[in-house]
C-alpha positions, 0 to 999 in steps of 0.5 A: 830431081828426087826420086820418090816411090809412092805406095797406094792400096786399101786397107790390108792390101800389104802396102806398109809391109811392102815398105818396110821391106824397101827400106830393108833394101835400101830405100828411105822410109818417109815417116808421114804425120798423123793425128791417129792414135797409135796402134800398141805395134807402132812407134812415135818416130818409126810408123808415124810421128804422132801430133796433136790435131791443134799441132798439124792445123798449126804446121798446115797452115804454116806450109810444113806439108807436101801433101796432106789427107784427112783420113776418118777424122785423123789428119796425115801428112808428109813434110816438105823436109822429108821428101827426099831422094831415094825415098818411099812412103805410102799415101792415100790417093789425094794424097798422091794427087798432092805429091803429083804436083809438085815439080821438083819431085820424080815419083814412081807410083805403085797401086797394090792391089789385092782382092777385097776378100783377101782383104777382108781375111787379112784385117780378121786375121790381124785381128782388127775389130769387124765393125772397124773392118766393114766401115774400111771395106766400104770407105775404101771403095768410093776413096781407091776406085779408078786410081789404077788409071792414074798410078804408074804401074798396078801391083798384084798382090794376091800372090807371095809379097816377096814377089810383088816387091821384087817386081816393084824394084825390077820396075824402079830399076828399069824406070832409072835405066830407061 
């Protein structure tokens, strides 16, 4: 049975920078697919692979995905291939709920929370468009409301991200002792 950790937060919630640093502890990035237009920080193959809308309707409709979410008119999606042992990835909550039912995965689920104030510094600082910023905010509310119940554990993070990663592995190595 594979084991995969899921990450799930609104937007500026930290959960792309909590992945990154599990993979720099030894867990496996899984690169979803997107129609979104890359950021100028990311790269085709690292953040996302980056296909044409006709392209993922074509792999969709042949079965390539474990899961897929529509997302602001961009699709994303992971590839059945992709899910491995040992792995992370960050999925929206229908997503998620995608990845739940298949059997043969044994997903550790992580719902990073953070306040939406913090939030909302988080995506100015980054320098995010405001407009862009509001539209996130409210999206987010309805998409995320009551996923704290359905993950397996709730990540506080307000506080120094190092500490919330060092919980989430404290939690995956009991999860695998236990």
């Amino acid at each position: 049975m594979f084991v995969i950790i899921v990450l799930i937060g609104e937007s500026a919630s930290g959960k792309s920078t909590i992945e990154k640093m599990l993979v720099k502890k030894g867990f496996n990035k899984i690169v979803s697919y997107t129609t979104r237009p890359i950021r100028p920080n990311e790269t085709d193959g690292v953040d996302y692979h980056y296909i044409s809308k006709e392209e993922f309707l074509n792999k969709l409709q042949n079965g390539f995905f474990a899961e897929y979410t529509i997302y602001n008119s961009w699709y994303y999606g992971i590839a059945i291939p992709d899910c491995k042992d040992d792995s992370v990835v960050v999925v929206e909550p229908h997503g998620f709920r995608q990845l739940k039912k298949i059997e043969r995965l044994n997903i550790i689920s992580f719902y990073i929370k953070v306040d939406e104030r913090e939030r909302l510094i988080r995506m100015v600082k980054r320098g995010d468009n405001l407009l862009e910023v509001f539209r996130r905010i409210f999206s987010d509310q309805g998409v995320f409301q009551f996923i704290d119940q359905e993950v397996d554990y709730v990540i506080d993070n307000n506080k120094n991200i190092n500490d919330s990663v060092n919980e989430i592995i404290e939690l995956i190595e009991g999860c695998n002792n236990g």
